[in-house]
PAZAPA-4460 file (N, C-alpha, C; in steps of 0.05 Angstrom, whole numbers, plus 32768, in hexadecimal, padded with zeros to 4 digits):
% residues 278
    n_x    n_y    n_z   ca_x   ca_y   ca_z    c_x    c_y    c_z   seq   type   mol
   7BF4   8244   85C0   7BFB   822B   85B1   7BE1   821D   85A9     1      X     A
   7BDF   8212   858C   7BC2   8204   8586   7BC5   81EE   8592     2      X     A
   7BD5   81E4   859B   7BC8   81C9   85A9   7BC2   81D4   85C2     3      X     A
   7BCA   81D7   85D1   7BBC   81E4   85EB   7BA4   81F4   85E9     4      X     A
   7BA1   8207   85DB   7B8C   8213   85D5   7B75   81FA   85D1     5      X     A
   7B72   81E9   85CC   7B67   81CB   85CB   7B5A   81B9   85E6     6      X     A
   7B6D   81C8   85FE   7B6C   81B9   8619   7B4F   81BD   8626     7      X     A
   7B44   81B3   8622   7B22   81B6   863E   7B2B   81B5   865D     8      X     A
   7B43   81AF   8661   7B51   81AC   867D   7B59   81CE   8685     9      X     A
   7B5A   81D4   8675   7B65   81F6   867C   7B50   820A   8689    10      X     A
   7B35   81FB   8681   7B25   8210   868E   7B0A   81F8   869B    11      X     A
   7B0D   81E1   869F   7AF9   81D0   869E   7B11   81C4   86B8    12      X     A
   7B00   81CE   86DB   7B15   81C9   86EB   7B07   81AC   86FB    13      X     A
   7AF0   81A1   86F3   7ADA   8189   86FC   7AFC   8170   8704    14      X     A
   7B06   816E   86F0   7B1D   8167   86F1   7B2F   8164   8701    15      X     A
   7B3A   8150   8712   7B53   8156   8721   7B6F   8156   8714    16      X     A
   7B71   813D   8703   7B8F   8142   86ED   7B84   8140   86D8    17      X     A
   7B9D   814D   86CC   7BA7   815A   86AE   7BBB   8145   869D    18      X     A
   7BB0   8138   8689   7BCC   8132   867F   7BCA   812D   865A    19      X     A
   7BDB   8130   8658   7BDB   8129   8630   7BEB   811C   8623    20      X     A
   7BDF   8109   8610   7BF5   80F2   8604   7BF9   8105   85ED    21      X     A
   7C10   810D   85E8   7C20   811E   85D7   7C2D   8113   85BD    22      X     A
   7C25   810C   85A6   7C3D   80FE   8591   7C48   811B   857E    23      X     A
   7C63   811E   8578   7C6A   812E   8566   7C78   8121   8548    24      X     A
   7C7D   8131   853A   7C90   812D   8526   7CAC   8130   8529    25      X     A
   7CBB   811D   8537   7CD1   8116   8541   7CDD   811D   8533    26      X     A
   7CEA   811A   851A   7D01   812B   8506   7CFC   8146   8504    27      X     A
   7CEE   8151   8509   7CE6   8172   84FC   7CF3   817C   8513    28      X     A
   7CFF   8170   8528   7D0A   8184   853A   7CF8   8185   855A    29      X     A
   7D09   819B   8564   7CF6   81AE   8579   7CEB   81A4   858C    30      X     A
   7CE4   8188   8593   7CD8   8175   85A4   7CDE   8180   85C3    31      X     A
   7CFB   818C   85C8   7CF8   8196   85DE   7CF1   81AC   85E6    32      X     A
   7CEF   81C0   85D5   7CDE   81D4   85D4   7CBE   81D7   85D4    33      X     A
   7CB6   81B8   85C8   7C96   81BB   85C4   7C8E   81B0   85DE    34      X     A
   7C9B   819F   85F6   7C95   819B   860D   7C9B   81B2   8620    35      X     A
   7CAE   81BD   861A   7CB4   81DC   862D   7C96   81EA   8626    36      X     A
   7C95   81F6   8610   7C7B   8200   860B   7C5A   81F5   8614    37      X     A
   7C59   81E5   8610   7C40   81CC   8616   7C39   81D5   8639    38      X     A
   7C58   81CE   864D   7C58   81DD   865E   7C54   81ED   8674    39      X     A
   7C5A   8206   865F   7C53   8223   8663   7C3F   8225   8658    40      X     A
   7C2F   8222   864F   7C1C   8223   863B   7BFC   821A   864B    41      X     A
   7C06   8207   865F   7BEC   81FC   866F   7BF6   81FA   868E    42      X     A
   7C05   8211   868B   7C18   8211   86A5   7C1F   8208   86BA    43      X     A
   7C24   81F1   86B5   7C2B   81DB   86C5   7C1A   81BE   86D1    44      X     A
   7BFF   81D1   86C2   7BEE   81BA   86D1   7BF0   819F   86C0    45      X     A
   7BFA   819C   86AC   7BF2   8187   869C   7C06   816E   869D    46      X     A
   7C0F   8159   869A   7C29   8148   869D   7C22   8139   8678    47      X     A
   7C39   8131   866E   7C35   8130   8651   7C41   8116   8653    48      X     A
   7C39   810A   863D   7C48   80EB   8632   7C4C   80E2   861D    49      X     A
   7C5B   80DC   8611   7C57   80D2   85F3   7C75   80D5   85E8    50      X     A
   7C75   80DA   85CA   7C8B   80CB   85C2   7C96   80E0   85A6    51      X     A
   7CA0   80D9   8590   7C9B   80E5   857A   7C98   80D0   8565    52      X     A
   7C86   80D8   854B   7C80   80BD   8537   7C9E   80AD   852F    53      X     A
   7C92   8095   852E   7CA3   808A   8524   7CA2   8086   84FB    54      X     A
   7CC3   807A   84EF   7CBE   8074   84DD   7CC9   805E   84CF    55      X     A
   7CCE   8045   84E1   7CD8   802B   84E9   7CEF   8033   84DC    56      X     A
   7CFF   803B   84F5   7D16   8047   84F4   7D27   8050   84D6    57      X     A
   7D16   8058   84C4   7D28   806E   84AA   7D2E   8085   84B7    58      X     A
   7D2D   8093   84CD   7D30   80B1   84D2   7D2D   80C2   84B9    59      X     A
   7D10   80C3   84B4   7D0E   80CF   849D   7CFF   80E4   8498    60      X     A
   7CE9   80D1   849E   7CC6   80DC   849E   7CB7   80DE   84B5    61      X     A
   7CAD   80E7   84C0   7CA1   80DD   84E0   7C89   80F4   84E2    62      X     A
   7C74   80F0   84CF   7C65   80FB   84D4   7C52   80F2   84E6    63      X     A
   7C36   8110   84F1   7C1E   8101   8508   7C06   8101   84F6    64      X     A
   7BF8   80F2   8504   7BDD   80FE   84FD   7BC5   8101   850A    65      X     A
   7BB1   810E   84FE   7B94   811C   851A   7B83   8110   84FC    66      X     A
   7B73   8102   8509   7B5D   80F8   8501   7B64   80EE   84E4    67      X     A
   7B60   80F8   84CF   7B6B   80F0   84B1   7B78   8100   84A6    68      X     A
   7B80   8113   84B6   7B94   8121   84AA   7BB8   811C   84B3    69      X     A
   7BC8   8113   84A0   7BE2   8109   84A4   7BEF   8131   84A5    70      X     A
   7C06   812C   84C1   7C0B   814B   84BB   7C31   813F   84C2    71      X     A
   7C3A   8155   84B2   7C57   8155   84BC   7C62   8171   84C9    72      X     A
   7C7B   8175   84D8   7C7E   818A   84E8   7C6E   8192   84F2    73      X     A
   7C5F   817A   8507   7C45   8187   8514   7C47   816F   8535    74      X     A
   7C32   817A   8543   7C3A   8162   8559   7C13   8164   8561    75      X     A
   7C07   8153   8570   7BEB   8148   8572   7BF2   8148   8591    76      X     A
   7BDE   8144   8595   7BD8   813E   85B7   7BBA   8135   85BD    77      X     A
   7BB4   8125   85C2   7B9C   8113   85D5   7B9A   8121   85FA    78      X     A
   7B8C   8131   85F7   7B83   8136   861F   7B75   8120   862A    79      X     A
   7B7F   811D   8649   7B76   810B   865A   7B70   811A   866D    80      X     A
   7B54   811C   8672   7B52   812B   868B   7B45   8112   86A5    81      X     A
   7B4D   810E   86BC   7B44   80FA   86CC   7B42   8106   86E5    82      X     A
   7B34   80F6   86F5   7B2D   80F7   8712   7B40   80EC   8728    83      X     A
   7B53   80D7   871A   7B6A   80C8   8717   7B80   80D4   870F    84      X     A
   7B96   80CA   871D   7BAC   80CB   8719   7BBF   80B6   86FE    85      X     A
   7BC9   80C9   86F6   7BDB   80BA   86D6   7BF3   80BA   86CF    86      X     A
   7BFA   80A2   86E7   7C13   8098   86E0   7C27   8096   86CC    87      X     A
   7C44   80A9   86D5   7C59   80AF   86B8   7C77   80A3   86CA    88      X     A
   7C7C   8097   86BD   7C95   808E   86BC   7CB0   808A   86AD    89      X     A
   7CC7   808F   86B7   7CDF   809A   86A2   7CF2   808C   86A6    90      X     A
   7CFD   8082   8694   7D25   8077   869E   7D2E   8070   868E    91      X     A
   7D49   8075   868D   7D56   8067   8678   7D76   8059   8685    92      X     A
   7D7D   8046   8679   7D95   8030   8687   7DB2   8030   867C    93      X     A
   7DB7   8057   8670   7DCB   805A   8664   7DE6   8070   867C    94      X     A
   7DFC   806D   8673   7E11   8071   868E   7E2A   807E   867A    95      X     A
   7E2E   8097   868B   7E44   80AB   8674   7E5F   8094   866B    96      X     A
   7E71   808F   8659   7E7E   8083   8661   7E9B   808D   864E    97      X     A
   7E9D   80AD   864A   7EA7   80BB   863E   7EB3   80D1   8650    98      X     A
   7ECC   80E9   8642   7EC8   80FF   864E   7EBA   8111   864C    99      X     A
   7EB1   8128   8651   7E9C   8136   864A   7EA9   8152   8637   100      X     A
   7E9F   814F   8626   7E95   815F   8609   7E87   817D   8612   101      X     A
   7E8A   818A   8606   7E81   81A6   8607   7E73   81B1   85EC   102      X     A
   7E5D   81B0   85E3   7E4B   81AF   85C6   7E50   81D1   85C5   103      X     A
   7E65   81D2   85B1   7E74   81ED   85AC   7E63   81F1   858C   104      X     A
   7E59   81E9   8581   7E46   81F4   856E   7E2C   81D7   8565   105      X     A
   7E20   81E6   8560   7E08   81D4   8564   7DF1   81E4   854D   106      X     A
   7DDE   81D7   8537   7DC4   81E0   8527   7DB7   81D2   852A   107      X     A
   7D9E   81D4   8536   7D80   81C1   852C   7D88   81AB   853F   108      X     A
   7D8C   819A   8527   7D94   8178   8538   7DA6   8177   8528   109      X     A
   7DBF   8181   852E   7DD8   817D   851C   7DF4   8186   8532   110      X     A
   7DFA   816F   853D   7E0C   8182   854D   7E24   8181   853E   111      X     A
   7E35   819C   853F   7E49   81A0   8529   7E6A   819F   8533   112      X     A
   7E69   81AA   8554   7E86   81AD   8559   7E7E   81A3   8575   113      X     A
   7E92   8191   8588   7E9C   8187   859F   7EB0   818B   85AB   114      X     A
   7EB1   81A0   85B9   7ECE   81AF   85CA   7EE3   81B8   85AD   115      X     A
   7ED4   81C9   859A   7EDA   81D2   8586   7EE1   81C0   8572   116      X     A
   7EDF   81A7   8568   7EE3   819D   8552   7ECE   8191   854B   117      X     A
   7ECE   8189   8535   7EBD   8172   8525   7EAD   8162   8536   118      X     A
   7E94   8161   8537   7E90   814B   8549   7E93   8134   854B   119      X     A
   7E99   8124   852E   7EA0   8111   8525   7EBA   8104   8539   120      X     A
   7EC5   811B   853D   7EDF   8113   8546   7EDE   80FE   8564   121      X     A
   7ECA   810D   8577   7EC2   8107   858A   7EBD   80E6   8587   122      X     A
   7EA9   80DD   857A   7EA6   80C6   8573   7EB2   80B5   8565   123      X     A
   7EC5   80BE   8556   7EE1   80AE   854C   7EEE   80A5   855E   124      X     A
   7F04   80BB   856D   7F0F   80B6   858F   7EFE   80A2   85A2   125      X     A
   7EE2   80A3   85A3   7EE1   8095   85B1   7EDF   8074   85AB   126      X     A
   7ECE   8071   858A   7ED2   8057   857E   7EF2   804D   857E   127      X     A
   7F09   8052   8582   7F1E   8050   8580   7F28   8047   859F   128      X     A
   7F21   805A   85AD   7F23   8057   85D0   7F18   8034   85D8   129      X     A
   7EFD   802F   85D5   7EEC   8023   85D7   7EF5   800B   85C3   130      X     A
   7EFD   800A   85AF   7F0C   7FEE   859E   7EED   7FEA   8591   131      X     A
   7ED9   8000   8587   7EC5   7FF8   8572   7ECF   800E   8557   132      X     A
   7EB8   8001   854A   7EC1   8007   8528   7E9F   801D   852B   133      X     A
   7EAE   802E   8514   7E98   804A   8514   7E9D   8043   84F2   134      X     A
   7E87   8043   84E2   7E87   804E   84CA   7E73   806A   84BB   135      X     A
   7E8F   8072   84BC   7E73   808F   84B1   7E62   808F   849C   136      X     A
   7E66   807E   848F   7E5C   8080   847F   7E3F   806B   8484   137      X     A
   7E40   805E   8494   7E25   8051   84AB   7E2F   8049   84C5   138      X     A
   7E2A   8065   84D3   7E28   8066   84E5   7E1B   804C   84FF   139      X     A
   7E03   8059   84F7   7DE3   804D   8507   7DEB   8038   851D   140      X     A
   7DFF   8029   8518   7E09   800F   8528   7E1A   8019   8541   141      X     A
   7E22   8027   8537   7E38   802D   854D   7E29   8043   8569   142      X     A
   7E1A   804B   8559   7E0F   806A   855E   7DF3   8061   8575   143      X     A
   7DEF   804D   856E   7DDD   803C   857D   7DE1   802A   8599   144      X     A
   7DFB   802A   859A   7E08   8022   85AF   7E1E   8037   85BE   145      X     A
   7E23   8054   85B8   7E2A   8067   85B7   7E12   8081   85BD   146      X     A
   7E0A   8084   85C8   7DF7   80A3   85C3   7E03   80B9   85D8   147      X     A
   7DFA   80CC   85D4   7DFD   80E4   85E2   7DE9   80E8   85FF   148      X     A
   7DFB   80EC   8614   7DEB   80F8   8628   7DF1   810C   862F   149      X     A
   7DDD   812B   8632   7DDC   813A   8638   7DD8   8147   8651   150      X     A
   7DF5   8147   8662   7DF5   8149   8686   7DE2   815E   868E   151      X     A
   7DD1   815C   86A4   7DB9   816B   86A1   7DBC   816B   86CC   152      X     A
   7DCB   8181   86DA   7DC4   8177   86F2   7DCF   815C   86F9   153      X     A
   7DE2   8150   86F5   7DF1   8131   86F5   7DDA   811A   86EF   154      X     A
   7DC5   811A   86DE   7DB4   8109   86CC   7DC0   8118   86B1   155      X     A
   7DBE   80FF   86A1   7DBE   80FF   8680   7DA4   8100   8676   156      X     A
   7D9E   8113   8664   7D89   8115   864B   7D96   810A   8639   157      X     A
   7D8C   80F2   8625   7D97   80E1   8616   7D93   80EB   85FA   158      X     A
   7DA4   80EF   85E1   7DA1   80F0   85C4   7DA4   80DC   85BA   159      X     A
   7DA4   80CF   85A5   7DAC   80BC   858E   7DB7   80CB   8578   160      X     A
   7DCE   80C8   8573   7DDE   80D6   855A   7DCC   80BE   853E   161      X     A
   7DCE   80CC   852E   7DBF   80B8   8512   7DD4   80B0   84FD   162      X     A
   7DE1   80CA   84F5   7DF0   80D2   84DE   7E09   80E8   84DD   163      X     A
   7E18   80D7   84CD   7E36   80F3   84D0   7E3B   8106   84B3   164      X     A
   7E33   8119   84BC   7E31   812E   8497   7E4A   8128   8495   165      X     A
   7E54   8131   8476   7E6B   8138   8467   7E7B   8148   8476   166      X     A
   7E71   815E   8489   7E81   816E   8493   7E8E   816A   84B7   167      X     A
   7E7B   8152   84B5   7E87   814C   84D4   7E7C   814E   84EB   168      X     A
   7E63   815D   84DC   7E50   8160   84F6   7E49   8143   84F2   169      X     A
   7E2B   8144   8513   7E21   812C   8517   7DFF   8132   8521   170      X     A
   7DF1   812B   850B   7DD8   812F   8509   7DCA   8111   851E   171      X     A
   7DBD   8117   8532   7DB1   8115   8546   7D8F   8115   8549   172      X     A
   7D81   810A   8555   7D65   8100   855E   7D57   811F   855F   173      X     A
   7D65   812B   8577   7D5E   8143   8579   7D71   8158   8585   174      X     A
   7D70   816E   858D   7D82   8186   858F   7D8A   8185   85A8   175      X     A
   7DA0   8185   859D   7DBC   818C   85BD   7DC3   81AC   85BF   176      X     A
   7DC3   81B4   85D5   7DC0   81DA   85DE   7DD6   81D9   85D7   177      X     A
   7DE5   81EE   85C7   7E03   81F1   85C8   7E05   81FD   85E3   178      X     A
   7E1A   81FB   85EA   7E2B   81FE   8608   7E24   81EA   861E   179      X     A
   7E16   81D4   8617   7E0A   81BF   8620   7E27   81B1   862B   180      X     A
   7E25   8197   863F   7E38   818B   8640   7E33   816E   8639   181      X     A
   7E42   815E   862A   7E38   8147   8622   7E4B   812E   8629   182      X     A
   7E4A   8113   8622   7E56   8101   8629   7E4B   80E5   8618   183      X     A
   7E5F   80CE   8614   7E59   80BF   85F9   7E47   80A4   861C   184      X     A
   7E32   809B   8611   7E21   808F   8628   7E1D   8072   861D   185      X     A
   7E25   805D   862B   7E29   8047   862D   7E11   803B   863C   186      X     A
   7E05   8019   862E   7DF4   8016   863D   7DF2   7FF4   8631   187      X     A
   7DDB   7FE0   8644   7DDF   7FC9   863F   7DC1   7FB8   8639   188      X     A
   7DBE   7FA1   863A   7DA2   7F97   863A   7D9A   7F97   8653   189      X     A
   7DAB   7F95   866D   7D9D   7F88   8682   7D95   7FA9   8694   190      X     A
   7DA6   7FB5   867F   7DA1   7FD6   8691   7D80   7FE4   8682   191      X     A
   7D82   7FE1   866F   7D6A   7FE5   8659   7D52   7FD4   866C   192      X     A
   7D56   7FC2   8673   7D3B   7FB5   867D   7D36   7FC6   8696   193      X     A
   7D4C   7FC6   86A6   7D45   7FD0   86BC   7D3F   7FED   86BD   194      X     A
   7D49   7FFC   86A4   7D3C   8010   86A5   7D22   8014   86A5   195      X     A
   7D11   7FFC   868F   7CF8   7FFD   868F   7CEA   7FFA   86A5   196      X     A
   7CF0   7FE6   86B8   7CE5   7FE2   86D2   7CE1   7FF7   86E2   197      X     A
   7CFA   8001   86E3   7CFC   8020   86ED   7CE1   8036   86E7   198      X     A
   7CE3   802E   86D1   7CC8   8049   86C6   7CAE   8037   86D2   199      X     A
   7CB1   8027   86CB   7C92   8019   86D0   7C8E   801E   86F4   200      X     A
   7CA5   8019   8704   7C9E   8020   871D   7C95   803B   8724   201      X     A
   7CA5   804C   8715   7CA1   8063   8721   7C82   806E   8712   202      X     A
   7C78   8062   86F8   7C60   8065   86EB   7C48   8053   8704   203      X     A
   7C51   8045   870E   7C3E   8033   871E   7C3F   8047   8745   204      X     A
   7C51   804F   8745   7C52   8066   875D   7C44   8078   8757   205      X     A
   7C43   8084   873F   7C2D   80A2   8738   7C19   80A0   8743   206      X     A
   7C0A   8080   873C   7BED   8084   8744   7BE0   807F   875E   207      X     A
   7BF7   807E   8774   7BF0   807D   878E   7BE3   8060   879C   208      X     A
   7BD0   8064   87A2   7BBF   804B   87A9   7BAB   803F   8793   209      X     A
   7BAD   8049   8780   7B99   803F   8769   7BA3   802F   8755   210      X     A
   7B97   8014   8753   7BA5   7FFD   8746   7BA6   8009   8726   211      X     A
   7BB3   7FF7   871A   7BB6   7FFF   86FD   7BA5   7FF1   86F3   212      X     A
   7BA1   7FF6   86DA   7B8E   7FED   86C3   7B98   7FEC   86A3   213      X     A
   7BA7   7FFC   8696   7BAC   7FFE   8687   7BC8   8012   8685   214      X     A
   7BDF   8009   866A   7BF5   801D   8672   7C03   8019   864E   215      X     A
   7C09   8036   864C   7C18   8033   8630   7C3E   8037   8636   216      X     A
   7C4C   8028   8623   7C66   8026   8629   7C6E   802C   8607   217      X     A
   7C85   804D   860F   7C94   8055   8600   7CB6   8047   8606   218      X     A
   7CBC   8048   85EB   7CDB   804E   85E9   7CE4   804A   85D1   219      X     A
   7CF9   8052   85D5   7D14   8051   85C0   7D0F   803E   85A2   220      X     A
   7D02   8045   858D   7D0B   803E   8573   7D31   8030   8576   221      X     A
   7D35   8048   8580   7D5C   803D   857E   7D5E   801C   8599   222      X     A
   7D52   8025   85B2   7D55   8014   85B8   7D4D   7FF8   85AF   223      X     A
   7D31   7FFA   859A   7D28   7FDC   8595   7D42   7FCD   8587   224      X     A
   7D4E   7FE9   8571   7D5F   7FDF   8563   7D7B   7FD7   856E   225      X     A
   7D7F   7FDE   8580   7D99   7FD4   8594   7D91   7FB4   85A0   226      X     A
   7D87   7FB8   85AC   7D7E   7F9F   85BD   7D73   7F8B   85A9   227      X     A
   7D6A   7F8C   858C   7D55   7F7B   857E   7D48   7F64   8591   228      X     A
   7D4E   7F50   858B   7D34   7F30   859C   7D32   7F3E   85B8   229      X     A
   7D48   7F47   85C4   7D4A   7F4C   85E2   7D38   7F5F   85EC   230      X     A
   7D2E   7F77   85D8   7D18   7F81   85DD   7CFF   7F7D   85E7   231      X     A
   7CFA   7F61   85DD   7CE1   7F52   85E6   7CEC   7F51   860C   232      X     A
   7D01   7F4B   8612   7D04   7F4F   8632   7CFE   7F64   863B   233      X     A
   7D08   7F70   8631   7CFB   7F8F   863A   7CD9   7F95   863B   234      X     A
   7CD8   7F87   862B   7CB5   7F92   862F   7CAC   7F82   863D   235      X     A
   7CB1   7F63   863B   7CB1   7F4D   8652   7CAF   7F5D   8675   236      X     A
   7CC8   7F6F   8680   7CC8   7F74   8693   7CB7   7F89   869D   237      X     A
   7CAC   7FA2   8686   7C9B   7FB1   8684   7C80   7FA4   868C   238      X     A
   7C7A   7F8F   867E   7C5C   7F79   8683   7C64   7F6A   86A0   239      X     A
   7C78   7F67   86AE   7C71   7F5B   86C4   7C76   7F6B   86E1   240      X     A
   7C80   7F85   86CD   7C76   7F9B   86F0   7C61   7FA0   86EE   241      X     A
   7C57   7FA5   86D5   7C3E   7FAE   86DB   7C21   7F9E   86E1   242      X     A
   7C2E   7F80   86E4   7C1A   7F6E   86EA   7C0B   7F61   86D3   243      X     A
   7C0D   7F63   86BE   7BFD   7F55   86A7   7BE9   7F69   869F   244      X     A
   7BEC   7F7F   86A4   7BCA   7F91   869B   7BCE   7F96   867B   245      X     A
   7BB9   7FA6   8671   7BBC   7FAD   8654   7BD2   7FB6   864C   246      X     A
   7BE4   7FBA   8633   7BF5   7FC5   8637   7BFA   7FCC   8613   247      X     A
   7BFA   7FE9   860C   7BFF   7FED   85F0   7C18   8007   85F2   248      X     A
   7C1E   8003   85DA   7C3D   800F   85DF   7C52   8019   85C2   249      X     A
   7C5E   8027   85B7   7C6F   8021   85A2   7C8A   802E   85A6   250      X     A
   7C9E   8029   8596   7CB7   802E   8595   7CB6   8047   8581   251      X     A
   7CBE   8063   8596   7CBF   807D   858A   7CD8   8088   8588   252      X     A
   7CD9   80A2   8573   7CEE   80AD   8572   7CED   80C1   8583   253      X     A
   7CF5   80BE   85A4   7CFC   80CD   85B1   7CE1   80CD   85BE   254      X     A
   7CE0   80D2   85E0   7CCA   80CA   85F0   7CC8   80E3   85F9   255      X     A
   7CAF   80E6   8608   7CA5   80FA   8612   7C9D   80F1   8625   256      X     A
   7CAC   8103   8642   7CA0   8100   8665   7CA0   8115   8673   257      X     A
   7C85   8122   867C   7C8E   8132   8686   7C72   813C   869B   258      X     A
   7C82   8133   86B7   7C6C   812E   86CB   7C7E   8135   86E4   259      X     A
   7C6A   8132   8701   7C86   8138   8713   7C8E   811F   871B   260      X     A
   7CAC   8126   8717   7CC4   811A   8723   7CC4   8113   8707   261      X     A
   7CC0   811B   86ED   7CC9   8115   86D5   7CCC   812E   86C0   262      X     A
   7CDE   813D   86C7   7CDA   8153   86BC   7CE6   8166   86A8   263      X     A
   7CFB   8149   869C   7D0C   814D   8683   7CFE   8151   8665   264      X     A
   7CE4   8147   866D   7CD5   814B   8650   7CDE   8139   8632   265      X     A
   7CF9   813A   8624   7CF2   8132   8609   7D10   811F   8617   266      X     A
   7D0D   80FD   8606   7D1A   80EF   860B   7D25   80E5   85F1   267      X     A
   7D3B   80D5   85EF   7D44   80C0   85DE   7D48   80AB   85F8   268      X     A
   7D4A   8089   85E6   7D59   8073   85FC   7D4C   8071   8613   269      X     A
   7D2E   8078   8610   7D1C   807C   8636   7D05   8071   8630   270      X     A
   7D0C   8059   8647   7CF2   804B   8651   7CDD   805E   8658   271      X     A
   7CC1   806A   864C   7CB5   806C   8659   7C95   805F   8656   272      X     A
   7C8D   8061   8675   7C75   8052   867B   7C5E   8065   8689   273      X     A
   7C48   8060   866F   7C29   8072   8682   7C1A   805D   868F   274      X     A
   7C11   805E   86A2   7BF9   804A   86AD   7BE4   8058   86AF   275      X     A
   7BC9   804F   86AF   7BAD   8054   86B2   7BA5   8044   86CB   276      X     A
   7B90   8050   86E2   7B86   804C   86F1   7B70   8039   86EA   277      X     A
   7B69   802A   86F6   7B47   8017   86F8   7B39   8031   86FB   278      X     A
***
């Protein structure tokens, strides 16, 4: 892999951890494949963070870039090699609140059939169940308060549906495995905060006895847009676990964690939090 091929950590062992802030091109796909790979690739020694570009939410464009060159269908990575430990933290404050779905055909980021029908259908039934309004023809609202979790070991891996084709599929953040099991995931402001806290603790546990200094905070493009003003609480609670230190951060399409005790790799709807050591 050329980004790895890139790592000074692979053969430069002066080093005690490994780690890399990772951005990709979030629409082009593959995101959980380019952290499976990443990986294997540096075989385990490395723990990854980051997010995919954003494109103030058009789901459109989401290209990266390395130095002055703008690239698309491509993903960058920054190495951190330290003497120190580099706090990663994960959560999200979403709860199945559906029956569970069986992703009976599935392309790319397009899931097409749900226990053999339309997927559409799935999310009709449940807007109907639930007493909300779905318009297919703009979605985004509904779909935002609605996403997909992907049962993983009784934890959800979270999607965001975007868009409903002509044919009924339902084009998605990123790719659902067909034979996957899924469920429509419900979630609130005061659970969203606490998810953040959540990450920030367990980002502030990584680094053992070594105070913090500095820390970047990913999440959810979809969540800013769910929560709007309320967001600012969210980051509010993020700034007061972690004590007032530096703190830079943006709202991505789909997060990247992947460290131990975090080892789901590519996210939608997830607080997550890196801290830096003094």
């Amino acid at each position: 892999m050329q980004i790895v091929a890139g790592f000074d950590g692979r053969s430069d062992k002066k080093h005690s951890f490994r780690s890399a802030l990772v951005m990709t091109d979030a629409m082009a796909g593959h995101a959980d494949v380019l952290v499976e790979e990443l990986t294997l690739a540096t075989a385990g020694q490395y723990q990854f963070v980051g997010g995919g570009a954003g494109d103030d939410a058009q789901f459109s464009r989401t290209p990266v870039f390395l130095g002055t060159e703008v690239l698309t269908d491509a993903a960058v990575a920054l190495e951190i090699l330290s003497d120190k430990p580099i706090g990663i933290g994960a959560s999200h404050g979403w709860e199945p609140c559906s029956e569970a779905f069986r992703v009976t055909e599935a392309h790319g980021m397009r899931v097409i059939s749900l226990n053999g029908f339309p997927a559409v259908e799935a999310f009709q039934e449940h807007a109907e169940f639930t007493q909300q309004k779905i318009d297919r023809d703009a979605p985004v609202p509904f779909f935002l308060h609605n996403i997909l979790g992907i049962e993983v070991g009784g934890v959800y891996r979270l999607r965001v549906p975007l868009a409903i084709n002509d044919d009924g599929s339902v084009l998605c953040a990123s790719e659902i495995p067909v034979g996957s099991v899924v469920r429509m995931m419900r979630s609130s402001e005061g659970s969203a905060i606490t998810a953040a806290e959540r990450a920030s603790d367990a980002a502030l546990r990584s680094l053992g006895e070594h105070k913090p200094k500095a820390a970047l905070f990913f999440d959810c493009v979809a969540t800013r847009l769910r929560l709007g003003n309320s967001f600012e609480s969210e980051l509010g609670a993020v700034i007061n676990k972690l004590g007032g230190i530096d703190l830079a951060g943006c709202n991505t399409h789909g997060q990247i964690a992947r460290a131990e005790g975090q080892f789901e790799g590519f996210h939608n709807c997830t607080a997550v939090v890196c801290v830096f050591p003094e």
